[in-house]
C-alpha positions in Angstrom: -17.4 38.2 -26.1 -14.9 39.3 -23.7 -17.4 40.5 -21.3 -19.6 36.6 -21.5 -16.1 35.0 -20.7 -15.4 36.8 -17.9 -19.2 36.7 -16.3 -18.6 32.9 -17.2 -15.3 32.8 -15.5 -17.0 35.0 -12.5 -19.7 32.5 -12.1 -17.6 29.5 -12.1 -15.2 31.0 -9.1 -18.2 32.2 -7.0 -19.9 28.9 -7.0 -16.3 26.9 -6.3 -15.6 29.8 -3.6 -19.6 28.7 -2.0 -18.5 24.7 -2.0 -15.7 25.8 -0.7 -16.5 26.6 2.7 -18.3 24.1 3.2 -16.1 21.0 2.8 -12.6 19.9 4.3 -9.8 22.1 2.4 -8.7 18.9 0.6 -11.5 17.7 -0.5 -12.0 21.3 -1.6 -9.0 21.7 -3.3 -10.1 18.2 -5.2 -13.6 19.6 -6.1 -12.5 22.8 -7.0 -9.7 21.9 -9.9 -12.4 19.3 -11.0 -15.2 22.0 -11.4 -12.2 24.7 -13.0 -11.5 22.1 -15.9 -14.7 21.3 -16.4 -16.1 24.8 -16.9 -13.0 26.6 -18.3 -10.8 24.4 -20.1 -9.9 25.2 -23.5 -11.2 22.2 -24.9 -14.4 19.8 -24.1 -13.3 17.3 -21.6 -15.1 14.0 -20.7 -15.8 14.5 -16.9 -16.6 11.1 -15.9 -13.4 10.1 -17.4 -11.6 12.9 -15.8 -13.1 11.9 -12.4 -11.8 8.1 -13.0 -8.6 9.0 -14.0 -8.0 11.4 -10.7 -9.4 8.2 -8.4 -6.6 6.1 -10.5 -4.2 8.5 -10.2 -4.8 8.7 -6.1 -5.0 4.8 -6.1 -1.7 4.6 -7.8 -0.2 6.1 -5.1 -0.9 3.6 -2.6 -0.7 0.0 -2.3 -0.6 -2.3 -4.9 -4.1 -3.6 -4.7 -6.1 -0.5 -4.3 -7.7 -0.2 -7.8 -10.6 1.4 -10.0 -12.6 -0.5 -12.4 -15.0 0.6 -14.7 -18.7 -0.9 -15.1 -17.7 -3.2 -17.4 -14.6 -4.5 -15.8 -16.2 -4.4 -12.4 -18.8 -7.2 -14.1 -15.8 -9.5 -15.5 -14.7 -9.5 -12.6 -17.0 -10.1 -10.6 -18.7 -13.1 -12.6 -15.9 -15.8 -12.0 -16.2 -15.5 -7.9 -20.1 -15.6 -8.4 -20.4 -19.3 -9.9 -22.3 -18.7 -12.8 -23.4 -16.7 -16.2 -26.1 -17.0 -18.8 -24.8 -18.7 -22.2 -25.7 -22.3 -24.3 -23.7 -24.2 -22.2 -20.2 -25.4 -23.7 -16.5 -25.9 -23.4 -14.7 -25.3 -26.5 -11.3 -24.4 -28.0 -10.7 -22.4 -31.3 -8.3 -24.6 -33.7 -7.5 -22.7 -36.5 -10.4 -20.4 -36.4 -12.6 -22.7 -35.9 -14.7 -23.6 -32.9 -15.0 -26.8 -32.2 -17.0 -28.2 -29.4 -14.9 -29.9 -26.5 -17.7 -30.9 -24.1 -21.5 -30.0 -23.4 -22.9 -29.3 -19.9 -24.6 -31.6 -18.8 -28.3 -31.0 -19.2 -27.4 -27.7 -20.3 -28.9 -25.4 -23.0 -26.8 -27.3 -25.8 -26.7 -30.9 -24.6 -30.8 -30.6 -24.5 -30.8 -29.8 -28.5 -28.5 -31.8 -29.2 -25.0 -30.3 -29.7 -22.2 -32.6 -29.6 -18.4 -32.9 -28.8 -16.5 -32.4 -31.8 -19.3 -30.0 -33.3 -17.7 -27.2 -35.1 -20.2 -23.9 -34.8 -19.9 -22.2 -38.2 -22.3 -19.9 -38.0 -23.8 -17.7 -35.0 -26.7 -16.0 -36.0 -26.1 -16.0 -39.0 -22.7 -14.4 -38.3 -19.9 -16.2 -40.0 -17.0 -17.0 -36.9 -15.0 -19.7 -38.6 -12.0 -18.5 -40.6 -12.3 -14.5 -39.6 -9.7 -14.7 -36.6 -12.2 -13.7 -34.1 -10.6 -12.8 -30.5 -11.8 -15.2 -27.8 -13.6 -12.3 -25.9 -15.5 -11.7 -29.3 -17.3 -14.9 -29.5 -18.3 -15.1 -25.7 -20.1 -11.5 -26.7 -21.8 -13.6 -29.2 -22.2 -17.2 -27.4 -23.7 -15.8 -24.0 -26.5 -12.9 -23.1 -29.7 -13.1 -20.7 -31.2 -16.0 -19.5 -34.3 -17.1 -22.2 -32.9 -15.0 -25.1 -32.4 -17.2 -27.9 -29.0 -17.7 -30.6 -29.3 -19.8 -33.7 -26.1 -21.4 -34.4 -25.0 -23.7 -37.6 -22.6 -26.6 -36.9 -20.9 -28.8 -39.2 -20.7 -32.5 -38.0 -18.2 -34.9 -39.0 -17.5 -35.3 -42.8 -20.9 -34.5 -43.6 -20.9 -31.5 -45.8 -24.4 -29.9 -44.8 -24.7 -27.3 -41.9 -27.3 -28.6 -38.9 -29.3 -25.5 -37.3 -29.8 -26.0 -33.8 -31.7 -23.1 -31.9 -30.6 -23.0 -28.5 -32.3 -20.9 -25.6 -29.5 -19.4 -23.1 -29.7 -20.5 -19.6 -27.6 -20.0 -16.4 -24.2 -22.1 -16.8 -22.7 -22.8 -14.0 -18.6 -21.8 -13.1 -16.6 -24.1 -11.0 -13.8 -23.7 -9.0 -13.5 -27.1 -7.9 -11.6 -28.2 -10.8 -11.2 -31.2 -10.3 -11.6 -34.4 -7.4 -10.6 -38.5 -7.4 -9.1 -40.7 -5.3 -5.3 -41.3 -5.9 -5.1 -44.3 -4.5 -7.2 -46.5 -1.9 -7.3 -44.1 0.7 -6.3 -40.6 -0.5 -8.4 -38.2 -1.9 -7.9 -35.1 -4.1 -9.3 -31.7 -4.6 -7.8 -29.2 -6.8 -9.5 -26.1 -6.7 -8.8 -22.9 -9.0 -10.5 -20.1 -6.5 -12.4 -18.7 -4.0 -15.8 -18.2 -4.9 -19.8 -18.2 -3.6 -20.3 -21.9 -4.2 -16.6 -23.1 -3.8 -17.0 -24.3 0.2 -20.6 -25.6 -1.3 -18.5 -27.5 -4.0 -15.7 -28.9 -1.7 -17.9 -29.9 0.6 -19.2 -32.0 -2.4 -16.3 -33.2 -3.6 -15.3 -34.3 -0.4 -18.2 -35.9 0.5 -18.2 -38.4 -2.8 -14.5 -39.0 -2.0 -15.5 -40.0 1.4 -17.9 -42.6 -0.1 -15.4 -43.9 -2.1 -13.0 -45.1 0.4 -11.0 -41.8 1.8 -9.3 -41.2 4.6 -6.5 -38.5 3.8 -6.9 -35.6 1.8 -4.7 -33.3 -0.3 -6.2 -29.6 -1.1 -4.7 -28.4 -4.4 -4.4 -24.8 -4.1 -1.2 -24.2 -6.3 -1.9 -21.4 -9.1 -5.6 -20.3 -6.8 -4.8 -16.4 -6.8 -7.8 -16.6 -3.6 -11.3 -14.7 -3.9 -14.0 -14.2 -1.3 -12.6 -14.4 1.7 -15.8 -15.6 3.6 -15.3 -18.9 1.0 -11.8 -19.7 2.6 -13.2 -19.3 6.3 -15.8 -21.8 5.8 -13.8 -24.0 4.6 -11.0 -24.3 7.0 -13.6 -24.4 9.3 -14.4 -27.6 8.5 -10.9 -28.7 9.4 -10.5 -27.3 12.5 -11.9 -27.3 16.5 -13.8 -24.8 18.1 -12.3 -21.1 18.8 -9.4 -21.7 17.0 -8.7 -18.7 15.2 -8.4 -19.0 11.3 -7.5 -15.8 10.6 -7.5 -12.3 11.7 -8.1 -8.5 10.1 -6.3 -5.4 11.3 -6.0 -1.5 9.8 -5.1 1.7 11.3 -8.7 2.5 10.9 -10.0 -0.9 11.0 -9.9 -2.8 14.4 -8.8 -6.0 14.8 -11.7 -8.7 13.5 -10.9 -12.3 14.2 -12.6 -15.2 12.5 -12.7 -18.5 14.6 -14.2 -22.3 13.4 -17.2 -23.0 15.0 -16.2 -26.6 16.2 -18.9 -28.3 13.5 -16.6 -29.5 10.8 -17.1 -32.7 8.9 -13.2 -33.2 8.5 -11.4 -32.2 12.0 -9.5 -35.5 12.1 -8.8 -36.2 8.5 -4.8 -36.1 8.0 -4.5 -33.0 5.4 -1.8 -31.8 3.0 -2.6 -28.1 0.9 -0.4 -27.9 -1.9 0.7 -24.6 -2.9 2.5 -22.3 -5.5 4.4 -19.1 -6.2 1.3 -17.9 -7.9 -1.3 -18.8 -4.5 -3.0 -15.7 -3.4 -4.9 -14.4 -0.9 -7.5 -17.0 0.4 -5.7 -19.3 -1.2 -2.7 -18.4 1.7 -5.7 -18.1 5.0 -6.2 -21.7 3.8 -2.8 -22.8 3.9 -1.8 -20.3 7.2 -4.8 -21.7 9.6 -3.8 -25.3 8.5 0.3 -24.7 9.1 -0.3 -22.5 12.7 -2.7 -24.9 14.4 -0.4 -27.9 13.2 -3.5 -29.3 11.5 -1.8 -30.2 8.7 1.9 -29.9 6.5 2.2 -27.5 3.1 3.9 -28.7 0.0 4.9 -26.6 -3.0 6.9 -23.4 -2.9 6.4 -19.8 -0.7 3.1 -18.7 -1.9 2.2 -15.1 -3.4 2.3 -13.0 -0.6 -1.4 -11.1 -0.8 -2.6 -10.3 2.2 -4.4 -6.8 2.0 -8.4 -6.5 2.3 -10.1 -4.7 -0.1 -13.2 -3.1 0.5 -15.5 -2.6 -2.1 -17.0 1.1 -3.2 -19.7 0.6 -5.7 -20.5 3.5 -7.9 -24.3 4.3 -8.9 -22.9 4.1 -12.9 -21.6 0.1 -12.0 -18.1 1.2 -12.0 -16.3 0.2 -8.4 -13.2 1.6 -6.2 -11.3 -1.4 -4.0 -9.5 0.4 -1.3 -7.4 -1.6 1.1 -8.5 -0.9 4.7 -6.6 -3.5 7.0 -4.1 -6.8 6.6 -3.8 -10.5 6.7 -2.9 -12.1 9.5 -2.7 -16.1 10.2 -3.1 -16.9 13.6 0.3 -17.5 14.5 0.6 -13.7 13.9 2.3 -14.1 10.7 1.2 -11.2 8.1 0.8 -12.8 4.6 1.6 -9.6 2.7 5.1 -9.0 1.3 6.9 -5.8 1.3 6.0 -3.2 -1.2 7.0 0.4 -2.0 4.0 2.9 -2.2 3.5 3.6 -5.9 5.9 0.9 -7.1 3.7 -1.0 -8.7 6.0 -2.1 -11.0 8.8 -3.2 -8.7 5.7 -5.4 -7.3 4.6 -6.8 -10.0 7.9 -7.6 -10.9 8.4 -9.8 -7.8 8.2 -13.1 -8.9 10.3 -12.8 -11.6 12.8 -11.4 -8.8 12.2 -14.2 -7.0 13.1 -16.7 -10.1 15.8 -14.8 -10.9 17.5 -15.3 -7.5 16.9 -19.1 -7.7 14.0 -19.2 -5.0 11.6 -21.7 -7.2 14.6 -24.2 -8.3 17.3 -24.4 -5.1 16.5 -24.4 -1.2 19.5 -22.7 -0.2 18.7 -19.5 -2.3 15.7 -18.8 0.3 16.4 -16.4 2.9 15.1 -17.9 6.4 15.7 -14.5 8.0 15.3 -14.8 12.0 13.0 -12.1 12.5 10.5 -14.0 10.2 10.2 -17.0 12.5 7.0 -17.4 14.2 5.9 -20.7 16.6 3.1 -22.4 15.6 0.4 -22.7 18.1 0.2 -26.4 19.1 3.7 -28.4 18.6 5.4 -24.7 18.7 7.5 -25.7 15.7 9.1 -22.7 13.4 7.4 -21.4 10.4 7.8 -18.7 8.6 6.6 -15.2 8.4 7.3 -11.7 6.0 5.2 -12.5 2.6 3.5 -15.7 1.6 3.5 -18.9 3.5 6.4 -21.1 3.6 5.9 -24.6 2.8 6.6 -27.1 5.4 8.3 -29.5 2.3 9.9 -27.6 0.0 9.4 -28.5 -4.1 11.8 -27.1 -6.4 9.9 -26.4 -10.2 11.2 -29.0 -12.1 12.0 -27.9 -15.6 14.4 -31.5 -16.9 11.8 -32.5 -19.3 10.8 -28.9 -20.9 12.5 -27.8 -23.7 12.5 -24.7 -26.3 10.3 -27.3 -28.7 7.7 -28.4 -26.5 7.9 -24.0 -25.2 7.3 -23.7 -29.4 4.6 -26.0 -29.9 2.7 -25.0 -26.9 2.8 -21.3 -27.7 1.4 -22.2 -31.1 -1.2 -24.8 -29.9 -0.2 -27.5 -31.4 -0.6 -30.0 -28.3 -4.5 -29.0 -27.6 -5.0 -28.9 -32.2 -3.2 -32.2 -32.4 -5.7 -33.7 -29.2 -8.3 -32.3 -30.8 -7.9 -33.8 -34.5 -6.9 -36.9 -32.9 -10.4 -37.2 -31.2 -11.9 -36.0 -34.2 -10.8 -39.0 -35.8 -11.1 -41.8 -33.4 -13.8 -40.6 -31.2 -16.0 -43.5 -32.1 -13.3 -46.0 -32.1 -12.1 -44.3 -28.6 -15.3 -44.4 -27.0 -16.0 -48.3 -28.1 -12.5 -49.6 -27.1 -12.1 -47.4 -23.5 -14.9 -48.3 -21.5 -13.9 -46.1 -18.2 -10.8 -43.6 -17.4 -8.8 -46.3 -15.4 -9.4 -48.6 -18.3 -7.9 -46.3 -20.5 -5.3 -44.9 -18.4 -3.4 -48.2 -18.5 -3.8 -49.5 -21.7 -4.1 -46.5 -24.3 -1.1 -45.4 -25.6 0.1 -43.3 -28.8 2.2 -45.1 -31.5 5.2 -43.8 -33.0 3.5 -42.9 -36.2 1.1 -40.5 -34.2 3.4 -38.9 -32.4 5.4 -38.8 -36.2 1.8 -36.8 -37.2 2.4 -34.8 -33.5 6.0 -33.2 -35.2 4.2 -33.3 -38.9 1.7 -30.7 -37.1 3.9 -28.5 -35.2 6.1 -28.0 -38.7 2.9 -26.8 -40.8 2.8 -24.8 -37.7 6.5 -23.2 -38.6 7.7 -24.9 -35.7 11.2 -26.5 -36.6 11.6 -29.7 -35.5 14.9 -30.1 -33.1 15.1 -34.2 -32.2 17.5 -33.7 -29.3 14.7 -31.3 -27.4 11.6 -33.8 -28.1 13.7 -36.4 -26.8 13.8 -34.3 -23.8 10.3 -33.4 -23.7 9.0 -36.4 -25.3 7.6 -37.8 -21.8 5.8 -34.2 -20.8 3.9 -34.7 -24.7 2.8 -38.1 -24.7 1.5 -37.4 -21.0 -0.4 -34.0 -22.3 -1.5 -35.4 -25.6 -3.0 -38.3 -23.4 -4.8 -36.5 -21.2 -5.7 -33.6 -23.4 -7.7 -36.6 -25.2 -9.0 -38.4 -22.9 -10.6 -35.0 -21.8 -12.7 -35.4 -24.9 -13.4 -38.7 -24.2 -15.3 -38.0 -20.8 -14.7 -35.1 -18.4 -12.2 -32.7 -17.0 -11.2 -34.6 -14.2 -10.1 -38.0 -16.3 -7.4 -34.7 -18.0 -6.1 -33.8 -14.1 -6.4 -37.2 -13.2 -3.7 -38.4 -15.9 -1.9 -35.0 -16.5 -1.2 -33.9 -13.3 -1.1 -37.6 -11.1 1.8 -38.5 -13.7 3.4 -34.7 -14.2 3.1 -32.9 -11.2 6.2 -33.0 -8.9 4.4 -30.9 -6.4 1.1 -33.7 -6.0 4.1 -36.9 -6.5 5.4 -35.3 -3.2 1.9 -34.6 -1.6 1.3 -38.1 -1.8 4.6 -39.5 -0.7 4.4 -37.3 2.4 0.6 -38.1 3.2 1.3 -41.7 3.2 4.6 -41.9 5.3 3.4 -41.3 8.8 6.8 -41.4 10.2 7.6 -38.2 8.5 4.5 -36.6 8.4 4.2 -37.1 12.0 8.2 -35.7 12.3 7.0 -32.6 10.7 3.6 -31.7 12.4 6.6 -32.1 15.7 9.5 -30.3 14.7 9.1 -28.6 11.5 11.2 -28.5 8.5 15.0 -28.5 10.4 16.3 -28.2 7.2 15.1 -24.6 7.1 17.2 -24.1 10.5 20.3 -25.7 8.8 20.2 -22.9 6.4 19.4 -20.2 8.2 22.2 -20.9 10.1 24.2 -20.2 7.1 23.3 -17.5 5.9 23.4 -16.3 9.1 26.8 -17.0 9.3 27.7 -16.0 6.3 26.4 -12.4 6.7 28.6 -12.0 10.4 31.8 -12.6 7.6 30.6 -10.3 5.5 30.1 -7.7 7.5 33.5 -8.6 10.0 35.5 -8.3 6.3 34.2 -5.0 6.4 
């Protein structure tokens, strides 16, 4: 026995000592404790696990984007950015385990059998999911598959207490990432858009195009919350806002060379006045967008200092699905302003952590808490104004979050759904009634309204919920439910865009701003000149304020 584990042992350093002189001594040194574990280890050992968890381990101890994903992840991942997966074809939302049916596709696999909004799907192949607390992820596995395959799926409808069978064949389903476009009033259009995927400059261009019919003449790109994508998708599409060989943005590494991307001069939109709205949580693309549009004076940002992502990965696909994204070069705007924010190797932690950082040192609610250092000021490249370098872009107007109207309550009944289950029972209810009496979204936008004995039935639903009803915080947040609530239903009523168009036209401080700015060409023009000379004002004091600091010293 002795003697097999030694010739064993033998074997094993003979054949590492052979690879050994023939590779690089640490790659060597890599390969050789791989193949020692492998063959001699005390217990079995998963080796395709082992070889992941070394290429996460070495990934950890770089930048906070490099990362490993497995097959599958690789696949979710990757399905968003491509536009589109195989399923029947639905939006829903689970209310008390229970799926109910918000919306069909149109002339998708469901909407061509016949499955309607407010449909509950009992069954799914003859799989009970109503009432078993199935997770979200769960009933996808069971809802989508390959194109052609076929899912038989039992719905209740209504009060009627028999089961309909409706046998629907999957199809491809579209994802979009324009969310949502409208005009806000008669001459300013909208786009809000949620990332950077293949068909997103295909979709804008859409969007823009039917907004362009109907009446517009200004534009404001939503980009707050887009954590970015492909970044081919954001090239084209500043592209079409800008002139020939202006440079949109630019790629550099230590082993990368510099690679500058430049608009072509053929844009449909290279005169249209432009504000991009943009958020804490705006990545990426999302900040090349916003960076080409701010250098080359193009346009004015609104919102807060975006995300600060501006590493490239390259992909390394594995023959087993599963994929390594190494960064190999940085961000730059054309200014010369490099998007990504500060990190510490292997702090991943401390990074992730940021924002909250951020928050907790007042950034997102006061001006003054923002550090306009002077070795972050860059000219832009037309009017030569100051913005603002060193992670993220800086908006040009700045937006503090407004929180006046939210509450601990309306936290409470959001967290427990009560909001999207008390929009959907509403519907369920008066969808005929709703449908009959609200002929379009405008129509209903300015006459529908919820009485005082449905938002009674509103508080009635969030206590069966266990939420505790607190009359001084609805008063606060009554204004932010009747807006959801009325939106959430007219959602059900006809589309996704109706929902932003009365959610987010009558909530959102950022888009309120947007607008005012867009239409008063006094300041927007004062802007685009001289920039924000608020910024200066307090840069100058903090400057100042650091000289007595350090003279008390």
């Amino acid at each position: 026995m002795k003697k097999g584990l030694f010739c064993i042992a033998f074997a094993a350093i003979a054949i590492i000592g052979i690879i050994a002189q023939r590779m690089p001594a640490n790659l060597q040194k890599l390969l050789n404790a791989e193949y020692a574990i492998n063959a001699l280890y005390v217990d079995s050992v998963d080796e395709n696990k082992l070889v992941e968890d070394a290429i996460i381990g070495m990934l950890e101890k770089l930048d906070p984007h490099s990362a490993f994903t497995t097959a599958k992840e690789t696949k979710e991942l990757e399905e968003p950015l491509q536009g589109e997966f195989s399923g029947i074809g639905i939006q829903y939302n689970m209310k008390q385990d229970t799926l109910y049916v918000i919306q069909t596709v149109v002339n998708g696999p469901s909407e061509r059998v016949g499955i309607l909004p407010g449909d509950r799907i009992v069954f799914v192949n003859d799989t009970t999911i109503a009432g078993v607390k199935l997770k979200n992820t769960d009933i996808q596995k069971k809802l989508r598959g390959k194109k052609g395959t076929k899912v038989t799926v039992k719905v209740k409808r209504g009060s009627n207490p028999e089961l309909i069978t409706f046998v629907i064949t999957r199809d491809k389903i579209p994802l979009h990432s324009v969310d949502a476009s409208y005009m806000l009033d008669a001459k300013t259009g909208y786009v809000k858009i949620s990332s950077f995927g293949a068909k997103t400059y295909h979709e804008m261009m859409d969007a823009l195009k039917k907004l362009k019919k109907e009446g517009m003449e200004q534009v404001i790109i939503d980009l707050s919350d887009n954590g970015g994508g492909y970044m081919d998708a954001a090239i084209q599409m500043v592209n079409e806002f800008l002139d020939r060989d202006q440079m949109i943005v630019y790629t550099e590494g230590s082993k990368s060379p510099r690679n500058d991307a430049r608009a072509n001069g053929y844009g449909d939109y290279k005169d249209m006045k432009i504000v991009v709205v943009m958020s804490q949580y705006s990545a990426s693309a999302s900040e090349i967008f916003a960076g080409a549009i701010q250098d080359w004076d193009r346009g004015l940002v609104v919102g807060r200092r975006s995300f600060g992502k501006g590493l490239v990965q390259r992909p390394f696909k594995f023959e087993d699905g599963s994929m390594m994204r190494l960064t190999v070069a940085r961000y730059y705007t054309p200014s010369g302003r490099c998007i990504q924010k500060p990190y510490v190797k292997g702090n991943k932690k401390g990074y992730d952590e940021d924002l909250l950082t951020r928050y907790n040192a007042g950034e997102y609610y006061n001006i003054d808490s923002i550090q306009f250092n002077d070795s972050l000021k860059y000219k832009s490249l037309v009017n030569k104004r100051t913005v603002y370098g060193g992670g993220g872009i800086m908006p040009d107007v700045f937006v503090p979050v407004d929180t006046t109207e939210y509450s601990k309550y309306y936290r409470d009944m959001l967290a427990k759904g009560v909001i999207y289950q008390y929009a959907l029972d509403y519907v369920d209810k008066h969808r005929a009634e709703l449908k009959a009496t609200y002929k379009s979204v405008k129509d209903y936008d300015e006459r529908f309204k919820l009485t005082d004995a449905d938002m009674k039935a509103f508080i009635e639903a969030g206590e069966k919920e266990k939420v505790k009803y607190n009359e001084e915080q609805y008063n606060i947040s009554k204004n932010v439910f009747l807006t959801y609530l009325k939106g959430l239903i007219c959602r059900d009523i006809f589309s996704d865009d109706s929902a932003y168009s009365i959610i987010v036209s009558h909530s959102n401080k950022d888009l309120q701003e947007a607008l005012k700015l867009i239409n008063d060409a006094e300041r927007y023009q004062s802007l685009l000149k001289t920039g924000n000379l608020e910024y200066e004002k307090i840069a100058a004091k903090h400057k100042e304020k650091a000289a007595e600091a350090k003279n008390k010293k």
